[in-house]
MOPAC internal coordinates of N, CA, C and O (Angstrom, degrees):
PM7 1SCF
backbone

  N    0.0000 0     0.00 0     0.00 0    0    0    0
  C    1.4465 1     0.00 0     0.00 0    1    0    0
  C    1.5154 1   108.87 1     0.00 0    2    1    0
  O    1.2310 1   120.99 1   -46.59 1    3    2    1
  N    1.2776 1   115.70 1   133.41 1    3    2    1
  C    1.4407 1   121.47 1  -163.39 1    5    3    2
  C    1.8516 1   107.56 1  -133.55 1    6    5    3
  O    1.2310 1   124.59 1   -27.45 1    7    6    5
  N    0.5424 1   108.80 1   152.55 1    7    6    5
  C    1.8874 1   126.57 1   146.14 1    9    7    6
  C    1.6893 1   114.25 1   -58.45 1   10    9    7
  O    1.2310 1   133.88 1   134.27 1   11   10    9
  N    1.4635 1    90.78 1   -45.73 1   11   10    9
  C    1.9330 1   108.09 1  -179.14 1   13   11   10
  C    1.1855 1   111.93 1   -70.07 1   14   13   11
  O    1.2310 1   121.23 1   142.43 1   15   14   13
  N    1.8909 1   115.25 1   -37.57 1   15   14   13
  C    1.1070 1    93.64 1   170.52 1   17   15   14
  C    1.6256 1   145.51 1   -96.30 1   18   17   15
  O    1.2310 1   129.17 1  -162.92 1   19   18   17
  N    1.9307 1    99.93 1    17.08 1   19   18   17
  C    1.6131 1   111.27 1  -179.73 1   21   19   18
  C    1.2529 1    92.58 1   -85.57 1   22   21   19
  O    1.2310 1   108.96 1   137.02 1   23   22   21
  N    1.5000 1   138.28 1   -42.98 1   23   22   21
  C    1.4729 1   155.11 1   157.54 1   25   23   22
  C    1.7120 1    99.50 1   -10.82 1   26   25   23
  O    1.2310 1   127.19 1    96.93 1   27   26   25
  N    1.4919 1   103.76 1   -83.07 1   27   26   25
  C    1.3399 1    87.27 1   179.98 1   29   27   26
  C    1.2264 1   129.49 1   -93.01 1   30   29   27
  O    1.2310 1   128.73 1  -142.21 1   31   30   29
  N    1.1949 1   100.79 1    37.79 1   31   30   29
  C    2.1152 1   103.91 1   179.36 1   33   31   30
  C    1.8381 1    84.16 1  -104.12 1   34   33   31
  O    1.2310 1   121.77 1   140.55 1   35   34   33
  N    1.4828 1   114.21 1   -39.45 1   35   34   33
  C    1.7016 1   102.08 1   169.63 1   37   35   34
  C    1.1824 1   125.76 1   -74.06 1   38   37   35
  O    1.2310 1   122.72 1  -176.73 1   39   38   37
  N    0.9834 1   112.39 1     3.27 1   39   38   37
  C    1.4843 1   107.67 1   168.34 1   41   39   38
  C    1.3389 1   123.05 1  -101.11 1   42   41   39
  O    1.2310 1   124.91 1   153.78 1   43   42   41
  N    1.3009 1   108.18 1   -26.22 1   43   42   41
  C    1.3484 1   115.75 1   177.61 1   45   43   42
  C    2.0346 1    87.64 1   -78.26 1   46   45   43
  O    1.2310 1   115.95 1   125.95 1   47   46   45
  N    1.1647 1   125.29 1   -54.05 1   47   46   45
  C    1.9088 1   110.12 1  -167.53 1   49   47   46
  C    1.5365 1    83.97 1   -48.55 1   50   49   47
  O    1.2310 1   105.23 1   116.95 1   51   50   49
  N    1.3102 1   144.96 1   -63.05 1   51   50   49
  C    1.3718 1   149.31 1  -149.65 1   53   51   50
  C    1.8372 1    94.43 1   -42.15 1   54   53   51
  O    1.2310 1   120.03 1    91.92 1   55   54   53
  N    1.1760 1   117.54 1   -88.08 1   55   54   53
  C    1.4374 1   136.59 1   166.14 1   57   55   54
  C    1.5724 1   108.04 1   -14.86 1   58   57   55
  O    1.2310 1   120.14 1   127.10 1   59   58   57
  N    1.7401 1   117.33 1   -52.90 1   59   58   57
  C    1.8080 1   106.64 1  -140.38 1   61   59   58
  C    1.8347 1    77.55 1  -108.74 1   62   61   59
  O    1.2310 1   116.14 1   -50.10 1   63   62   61
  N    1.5200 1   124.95 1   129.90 1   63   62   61
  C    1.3550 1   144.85 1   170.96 1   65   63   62
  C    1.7849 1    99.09 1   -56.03 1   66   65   63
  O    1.2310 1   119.13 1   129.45 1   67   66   65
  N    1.1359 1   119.27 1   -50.55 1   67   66   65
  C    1.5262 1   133.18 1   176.15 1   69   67   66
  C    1.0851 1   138.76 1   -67.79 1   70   69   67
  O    1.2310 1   134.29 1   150.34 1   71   70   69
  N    1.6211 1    89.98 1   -29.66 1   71   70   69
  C    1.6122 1    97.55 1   176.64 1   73   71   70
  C    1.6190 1    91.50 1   -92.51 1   74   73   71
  O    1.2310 1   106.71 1   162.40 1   75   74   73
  N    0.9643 1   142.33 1   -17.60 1   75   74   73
  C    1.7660 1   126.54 1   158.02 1   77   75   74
  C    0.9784 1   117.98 1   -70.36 1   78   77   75
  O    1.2310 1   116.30 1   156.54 1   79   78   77
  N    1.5042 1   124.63 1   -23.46 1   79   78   77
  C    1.7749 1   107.07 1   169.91 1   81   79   78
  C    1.7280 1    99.38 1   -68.05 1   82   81   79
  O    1.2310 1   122.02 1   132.90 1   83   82   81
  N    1.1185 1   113.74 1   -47.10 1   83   82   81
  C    1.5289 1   127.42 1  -169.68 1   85   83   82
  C    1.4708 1   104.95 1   -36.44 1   86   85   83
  O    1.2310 1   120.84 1   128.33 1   87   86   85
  N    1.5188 1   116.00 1   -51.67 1   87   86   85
  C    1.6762 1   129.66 1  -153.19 1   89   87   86
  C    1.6716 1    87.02 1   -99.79 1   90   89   87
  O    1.2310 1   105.13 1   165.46 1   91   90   89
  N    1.2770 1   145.13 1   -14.54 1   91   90   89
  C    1.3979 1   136.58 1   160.38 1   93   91   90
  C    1.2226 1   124.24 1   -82.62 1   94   93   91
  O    1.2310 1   125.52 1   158.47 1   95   94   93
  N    1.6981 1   107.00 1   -21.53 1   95   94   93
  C    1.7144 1   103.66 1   157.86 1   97   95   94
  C    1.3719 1   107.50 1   -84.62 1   98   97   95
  O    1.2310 1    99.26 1   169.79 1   99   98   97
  N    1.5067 1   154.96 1   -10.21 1   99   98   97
  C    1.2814 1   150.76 1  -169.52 1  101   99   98
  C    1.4208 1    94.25 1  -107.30 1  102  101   99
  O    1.2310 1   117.62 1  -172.24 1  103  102  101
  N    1.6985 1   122.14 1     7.76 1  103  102  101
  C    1.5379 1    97.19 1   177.63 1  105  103  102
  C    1.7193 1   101.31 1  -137.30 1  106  105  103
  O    1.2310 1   129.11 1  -170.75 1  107  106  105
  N    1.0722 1   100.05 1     9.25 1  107  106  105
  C    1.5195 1   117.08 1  -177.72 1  109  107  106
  C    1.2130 1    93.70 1   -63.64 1  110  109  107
  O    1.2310 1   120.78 1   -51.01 1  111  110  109
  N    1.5723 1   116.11 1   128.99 1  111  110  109
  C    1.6109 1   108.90 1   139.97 1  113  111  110
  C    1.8144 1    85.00 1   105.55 1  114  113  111
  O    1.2310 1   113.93 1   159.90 1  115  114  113
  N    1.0754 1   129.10 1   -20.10 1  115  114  113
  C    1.6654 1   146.19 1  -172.13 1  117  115  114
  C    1.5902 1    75.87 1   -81.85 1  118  117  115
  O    1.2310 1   129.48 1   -58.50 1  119  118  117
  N    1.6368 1    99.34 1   121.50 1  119  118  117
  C    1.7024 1   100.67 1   156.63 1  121  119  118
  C    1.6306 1    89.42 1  -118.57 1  122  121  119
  O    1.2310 1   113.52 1   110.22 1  123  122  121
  N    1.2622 1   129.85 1   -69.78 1  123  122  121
  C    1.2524 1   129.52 1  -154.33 1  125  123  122
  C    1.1133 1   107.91 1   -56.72 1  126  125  123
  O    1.2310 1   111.71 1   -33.10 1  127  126  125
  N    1.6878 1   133.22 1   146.90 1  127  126  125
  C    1.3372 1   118.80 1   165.67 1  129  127  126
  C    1.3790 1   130.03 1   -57.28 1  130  129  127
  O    1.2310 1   116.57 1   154.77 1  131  130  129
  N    1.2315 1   124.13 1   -25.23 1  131  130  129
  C    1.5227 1   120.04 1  -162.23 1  133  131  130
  C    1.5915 1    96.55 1  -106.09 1  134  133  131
  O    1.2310 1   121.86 1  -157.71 1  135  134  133
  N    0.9850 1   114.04 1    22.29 1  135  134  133
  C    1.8372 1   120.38 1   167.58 1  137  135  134
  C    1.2071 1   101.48 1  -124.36 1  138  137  135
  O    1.2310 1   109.25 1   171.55 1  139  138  137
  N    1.6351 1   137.75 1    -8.45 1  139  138  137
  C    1.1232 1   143.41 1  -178.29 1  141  139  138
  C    1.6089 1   104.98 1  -104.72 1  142  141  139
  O    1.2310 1   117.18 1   125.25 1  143  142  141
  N    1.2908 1   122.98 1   -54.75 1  143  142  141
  C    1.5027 1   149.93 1   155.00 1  145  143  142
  C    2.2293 1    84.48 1   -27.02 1  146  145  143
  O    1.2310 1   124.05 1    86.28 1  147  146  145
  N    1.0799 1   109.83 1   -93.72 1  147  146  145
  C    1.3873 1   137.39 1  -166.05 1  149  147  146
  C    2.0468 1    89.22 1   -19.15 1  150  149  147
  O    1.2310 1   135.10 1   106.85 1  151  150  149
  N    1.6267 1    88.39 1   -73.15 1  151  150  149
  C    1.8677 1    91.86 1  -161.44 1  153  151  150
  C    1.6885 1   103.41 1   -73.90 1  154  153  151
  O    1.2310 1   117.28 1   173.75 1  155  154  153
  N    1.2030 1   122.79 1    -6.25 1  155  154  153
  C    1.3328 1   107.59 1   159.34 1  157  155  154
  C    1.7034 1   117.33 1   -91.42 1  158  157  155
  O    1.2310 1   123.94 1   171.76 1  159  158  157
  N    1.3286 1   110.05 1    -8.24 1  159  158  157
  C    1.5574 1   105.69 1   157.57 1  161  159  158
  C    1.6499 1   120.11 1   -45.08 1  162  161  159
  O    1.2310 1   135.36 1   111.55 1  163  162  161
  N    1.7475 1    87.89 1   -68.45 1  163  162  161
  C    1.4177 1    88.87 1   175.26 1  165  163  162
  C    1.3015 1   137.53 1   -96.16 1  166  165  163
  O    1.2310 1   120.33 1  -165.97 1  167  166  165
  N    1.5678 1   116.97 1    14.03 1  167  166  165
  C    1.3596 1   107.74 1   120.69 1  169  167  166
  C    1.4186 1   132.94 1   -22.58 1  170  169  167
  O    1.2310 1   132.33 1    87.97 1  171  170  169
  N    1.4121 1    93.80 1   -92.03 1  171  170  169
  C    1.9161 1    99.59 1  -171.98 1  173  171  170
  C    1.9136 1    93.84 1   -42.61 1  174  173  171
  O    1.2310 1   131.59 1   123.44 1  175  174  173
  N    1.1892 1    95.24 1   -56.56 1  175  174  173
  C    1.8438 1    68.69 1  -166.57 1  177  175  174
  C    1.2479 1   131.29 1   -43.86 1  178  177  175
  O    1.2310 1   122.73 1   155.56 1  179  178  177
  N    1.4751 1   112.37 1   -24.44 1  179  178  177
  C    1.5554 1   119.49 1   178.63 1  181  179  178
  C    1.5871 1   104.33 1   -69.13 1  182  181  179
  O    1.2310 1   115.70 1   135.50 1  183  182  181
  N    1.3394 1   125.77 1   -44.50 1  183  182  181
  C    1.4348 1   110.02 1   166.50 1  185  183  182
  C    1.2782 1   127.42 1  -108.63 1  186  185  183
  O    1.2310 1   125.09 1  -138.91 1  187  186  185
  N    1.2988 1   107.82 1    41.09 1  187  186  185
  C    1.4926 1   125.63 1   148.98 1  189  187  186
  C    1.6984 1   125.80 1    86.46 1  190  189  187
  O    1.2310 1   130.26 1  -139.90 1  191  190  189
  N    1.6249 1    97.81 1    40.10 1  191  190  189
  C    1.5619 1   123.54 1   178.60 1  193  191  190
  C    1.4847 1    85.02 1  -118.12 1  194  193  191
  O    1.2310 1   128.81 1   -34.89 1  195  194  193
  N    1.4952 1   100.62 1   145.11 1  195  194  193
  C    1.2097 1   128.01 1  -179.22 1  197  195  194
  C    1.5635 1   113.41 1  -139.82 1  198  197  195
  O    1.2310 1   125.86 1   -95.70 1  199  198  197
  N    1.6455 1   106.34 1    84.30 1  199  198  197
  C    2.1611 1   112.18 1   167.01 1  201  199  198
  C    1.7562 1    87.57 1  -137.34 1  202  201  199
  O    1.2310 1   133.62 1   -22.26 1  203  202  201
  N    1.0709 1    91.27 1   157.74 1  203  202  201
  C    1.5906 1   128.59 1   168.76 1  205  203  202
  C    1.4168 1   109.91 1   -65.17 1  206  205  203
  O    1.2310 1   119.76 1    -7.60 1  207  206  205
  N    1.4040 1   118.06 1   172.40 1  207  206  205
  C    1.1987 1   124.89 1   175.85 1  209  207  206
  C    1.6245 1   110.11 1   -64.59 1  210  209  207
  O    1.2310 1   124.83 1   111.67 1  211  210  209
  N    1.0612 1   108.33 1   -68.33 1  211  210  209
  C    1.8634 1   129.73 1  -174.37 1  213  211  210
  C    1.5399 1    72.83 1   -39.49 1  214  213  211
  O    1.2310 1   102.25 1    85.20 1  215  214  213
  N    1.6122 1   150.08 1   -94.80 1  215  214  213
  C    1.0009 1   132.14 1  -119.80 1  217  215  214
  C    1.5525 1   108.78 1   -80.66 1  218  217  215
  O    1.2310 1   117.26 1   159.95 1  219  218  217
  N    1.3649 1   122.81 1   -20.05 1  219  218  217
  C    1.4734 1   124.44 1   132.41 1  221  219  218
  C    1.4735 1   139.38 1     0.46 1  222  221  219
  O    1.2310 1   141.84 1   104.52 1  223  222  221
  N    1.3399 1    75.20 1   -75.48 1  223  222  221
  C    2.0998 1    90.89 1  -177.54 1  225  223  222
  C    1.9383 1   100.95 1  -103.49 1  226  225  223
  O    1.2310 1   122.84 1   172.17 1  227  226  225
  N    1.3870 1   112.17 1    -7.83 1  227  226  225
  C    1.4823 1    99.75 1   147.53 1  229  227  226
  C    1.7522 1   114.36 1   -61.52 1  230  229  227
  O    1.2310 1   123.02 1   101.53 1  231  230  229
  N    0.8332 1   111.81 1   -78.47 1  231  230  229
  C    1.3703 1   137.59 1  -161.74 1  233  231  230
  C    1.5890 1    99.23 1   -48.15 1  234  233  231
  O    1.2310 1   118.45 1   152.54 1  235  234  233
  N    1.9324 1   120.56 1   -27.46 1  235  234  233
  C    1.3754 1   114.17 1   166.18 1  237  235  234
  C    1.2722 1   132.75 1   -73.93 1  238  237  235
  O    1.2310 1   134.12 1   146.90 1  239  238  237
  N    1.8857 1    90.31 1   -33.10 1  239  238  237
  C    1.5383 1   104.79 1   164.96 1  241  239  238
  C    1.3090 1   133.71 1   -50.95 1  242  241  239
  O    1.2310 1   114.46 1   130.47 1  243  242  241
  N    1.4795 1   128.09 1   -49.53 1  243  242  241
  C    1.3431 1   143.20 1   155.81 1  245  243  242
  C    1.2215 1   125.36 1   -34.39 1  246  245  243
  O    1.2310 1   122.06 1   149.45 1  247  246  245
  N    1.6308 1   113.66 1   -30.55 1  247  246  245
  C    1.3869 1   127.26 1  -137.32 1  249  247  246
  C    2.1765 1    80.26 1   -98.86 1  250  249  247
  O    1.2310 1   135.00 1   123.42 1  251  250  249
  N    2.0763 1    88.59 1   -56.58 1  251  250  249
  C    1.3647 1    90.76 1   172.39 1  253  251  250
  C    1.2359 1   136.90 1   -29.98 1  254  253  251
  O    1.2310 1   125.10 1   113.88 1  255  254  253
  N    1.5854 1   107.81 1   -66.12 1  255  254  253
  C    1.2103 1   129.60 1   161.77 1  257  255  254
  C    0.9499 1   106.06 1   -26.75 1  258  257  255
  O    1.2310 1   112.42 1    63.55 1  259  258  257
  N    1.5670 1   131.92 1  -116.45 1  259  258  257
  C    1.7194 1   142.61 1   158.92 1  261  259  258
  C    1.5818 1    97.16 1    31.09 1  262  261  259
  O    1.2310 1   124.97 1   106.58 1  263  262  261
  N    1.6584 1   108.06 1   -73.42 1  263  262  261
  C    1.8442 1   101.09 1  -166.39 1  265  263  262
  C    1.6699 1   105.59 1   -83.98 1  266  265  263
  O    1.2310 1   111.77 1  -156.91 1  267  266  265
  N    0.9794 1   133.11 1    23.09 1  267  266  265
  C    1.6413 1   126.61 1   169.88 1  269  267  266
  C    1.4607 1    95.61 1   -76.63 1  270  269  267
  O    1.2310 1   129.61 1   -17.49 1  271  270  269
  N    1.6873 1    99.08 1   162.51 1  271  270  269
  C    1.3580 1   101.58 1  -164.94 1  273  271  270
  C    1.4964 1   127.36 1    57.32 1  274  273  271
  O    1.2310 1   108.31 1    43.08 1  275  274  273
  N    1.3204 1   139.45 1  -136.92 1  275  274  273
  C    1.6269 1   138.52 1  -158.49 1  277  275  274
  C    1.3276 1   100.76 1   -83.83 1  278  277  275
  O    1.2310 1   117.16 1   -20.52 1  279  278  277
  N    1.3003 1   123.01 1   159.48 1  279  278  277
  C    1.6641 1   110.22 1  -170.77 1  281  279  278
  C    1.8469 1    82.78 1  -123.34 1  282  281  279
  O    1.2310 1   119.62 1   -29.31 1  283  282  281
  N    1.3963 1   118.33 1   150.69 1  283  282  281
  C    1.5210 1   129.42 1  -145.95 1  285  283  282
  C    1.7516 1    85.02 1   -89.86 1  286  285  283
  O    1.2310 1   119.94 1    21.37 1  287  286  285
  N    1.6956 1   117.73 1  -158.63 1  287  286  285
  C    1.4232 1   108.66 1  -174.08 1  289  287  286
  C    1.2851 1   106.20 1  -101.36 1  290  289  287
  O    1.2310 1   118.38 1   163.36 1  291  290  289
  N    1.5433 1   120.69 1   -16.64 1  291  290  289
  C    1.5903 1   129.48 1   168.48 1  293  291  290
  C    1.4282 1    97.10 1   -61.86 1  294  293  291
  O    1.2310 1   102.26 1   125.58 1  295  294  293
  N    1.7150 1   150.07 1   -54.42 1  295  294  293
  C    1.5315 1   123.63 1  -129.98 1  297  295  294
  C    2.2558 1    84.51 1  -100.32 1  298  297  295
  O    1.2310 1   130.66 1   165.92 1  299  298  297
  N    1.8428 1    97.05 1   -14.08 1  299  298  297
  C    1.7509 1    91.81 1  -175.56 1  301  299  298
  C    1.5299 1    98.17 1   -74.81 1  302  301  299
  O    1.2310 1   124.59 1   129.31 1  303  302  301
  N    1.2253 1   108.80 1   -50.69 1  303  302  301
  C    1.6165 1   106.55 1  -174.35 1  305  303  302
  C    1.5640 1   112.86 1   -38.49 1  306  305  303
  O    1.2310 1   124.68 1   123.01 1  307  306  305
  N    1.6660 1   108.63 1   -56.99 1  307  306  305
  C    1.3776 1   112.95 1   177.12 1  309  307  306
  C    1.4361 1   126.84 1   -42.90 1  310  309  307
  O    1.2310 1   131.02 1   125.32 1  311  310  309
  N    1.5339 1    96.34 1   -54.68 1  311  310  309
  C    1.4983 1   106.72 1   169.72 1  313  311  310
  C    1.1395 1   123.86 1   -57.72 1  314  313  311
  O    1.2310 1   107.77 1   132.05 1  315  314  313
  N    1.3900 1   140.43 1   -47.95 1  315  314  313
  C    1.6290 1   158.24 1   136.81 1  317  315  314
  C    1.6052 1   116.85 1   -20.80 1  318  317  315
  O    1.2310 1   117.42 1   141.66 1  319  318  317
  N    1.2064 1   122.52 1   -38.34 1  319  318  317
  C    1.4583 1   134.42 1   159.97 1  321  319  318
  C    1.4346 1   136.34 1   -86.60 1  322  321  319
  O    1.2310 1   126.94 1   175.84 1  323  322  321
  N    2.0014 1   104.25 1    -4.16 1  323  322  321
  C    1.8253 1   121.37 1   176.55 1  325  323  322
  C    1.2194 1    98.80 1    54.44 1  326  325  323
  O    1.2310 1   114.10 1  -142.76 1  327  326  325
  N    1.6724 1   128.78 1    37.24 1  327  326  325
  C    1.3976 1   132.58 1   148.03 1  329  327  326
  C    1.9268 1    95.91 1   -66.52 1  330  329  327
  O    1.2310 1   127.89 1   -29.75 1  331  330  329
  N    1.5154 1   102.42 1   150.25 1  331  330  329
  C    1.3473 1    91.66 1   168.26 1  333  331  330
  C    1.3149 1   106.31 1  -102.12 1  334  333  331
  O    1.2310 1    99.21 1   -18.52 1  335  334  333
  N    0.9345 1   155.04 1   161.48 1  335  334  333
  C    1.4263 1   144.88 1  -146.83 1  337  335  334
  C    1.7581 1    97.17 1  -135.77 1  338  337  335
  O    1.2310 1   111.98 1   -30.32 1  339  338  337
  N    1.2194 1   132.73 1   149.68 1  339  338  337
  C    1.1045 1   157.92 1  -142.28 1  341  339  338
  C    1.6681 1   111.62 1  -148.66 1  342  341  339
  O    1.2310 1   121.36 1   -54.32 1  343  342  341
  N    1.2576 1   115.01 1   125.68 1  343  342  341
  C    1.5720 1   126.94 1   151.83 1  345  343  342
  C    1.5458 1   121.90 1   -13.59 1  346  345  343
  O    1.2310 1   113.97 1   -43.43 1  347  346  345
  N    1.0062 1   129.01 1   136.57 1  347  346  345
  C    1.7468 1   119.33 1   147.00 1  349  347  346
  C    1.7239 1    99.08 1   134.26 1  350  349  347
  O    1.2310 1   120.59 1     9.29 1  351  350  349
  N    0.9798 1   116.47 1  -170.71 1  351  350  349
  C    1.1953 1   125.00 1  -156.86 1  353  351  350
  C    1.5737 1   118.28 1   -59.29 1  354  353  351
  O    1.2310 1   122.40 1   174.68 1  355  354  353
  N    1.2846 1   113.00 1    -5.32 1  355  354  353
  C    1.4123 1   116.68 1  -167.45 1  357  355  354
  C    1.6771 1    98.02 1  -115.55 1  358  357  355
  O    1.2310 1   125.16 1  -155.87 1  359  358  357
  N    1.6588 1   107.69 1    24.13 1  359  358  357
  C    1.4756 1   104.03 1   159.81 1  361  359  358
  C    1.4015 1   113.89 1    70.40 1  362  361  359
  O    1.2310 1   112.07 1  -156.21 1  363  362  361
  N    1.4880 1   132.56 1    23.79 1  363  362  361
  C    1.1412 1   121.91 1  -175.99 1  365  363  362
  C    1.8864 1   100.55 1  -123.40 1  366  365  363
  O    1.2310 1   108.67 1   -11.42 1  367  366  365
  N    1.2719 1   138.80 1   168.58 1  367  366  365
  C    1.4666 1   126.62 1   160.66 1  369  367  366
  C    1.7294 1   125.80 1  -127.53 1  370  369  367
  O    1.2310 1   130.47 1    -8.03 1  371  370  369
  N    1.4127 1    97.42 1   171.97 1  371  370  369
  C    1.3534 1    97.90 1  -166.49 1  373  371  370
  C    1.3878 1    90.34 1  -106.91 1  374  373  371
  O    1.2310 1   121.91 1   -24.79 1  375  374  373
  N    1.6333 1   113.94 1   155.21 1  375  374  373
  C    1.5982 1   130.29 1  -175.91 1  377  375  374
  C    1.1491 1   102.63 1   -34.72 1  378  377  375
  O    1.2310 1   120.10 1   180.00 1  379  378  377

């Protein structure tokens, strides 16, 4: 169980159009983080990422951080296009 590997389970939702509808029906209805944190655990485990919760809502925290203040031209585009935008290296987060 890694940090590295929620890293690249967001990058790959970032990349796959489907696998974000996929991870917006498994997070729908998730208000709290650690019930949101929780079913995106086992997400990735179902397609074969392996982190914990804590490294979850680490990895959202950062992500948060990152977009405070000005949002870059990837998270406006997203927003500007009703992509929902997702966690992980490209600075955007998940619910």
């Amino acid at each position: 169980m890694s940090l590295a590997a929620c890293t690249e389970f967001l990058d790959k939702i970032n990349s796959d159009a489907a696998l974000q509808q996929e991870t917006t029906s498994v997070l729908e209805g998730k208000e709290e983080i650690e019930e949101a944190a929780n079913a995106f655990v086992l997400f990735g485990a179902k397609h074969g990422y392996e982190f914990t919760t804590a490294e979850a809502i680490q990895k959202y925290q950062e992500v948060m951080a990152q977009t405070e203040g000005e949002l870059d031209d990837e998270v406006l585009e997203q927003v500007a296009g009703g992509r929902r935008a997702y966690c992980g290296s490209s600075s955007s987060g998940y619910k």
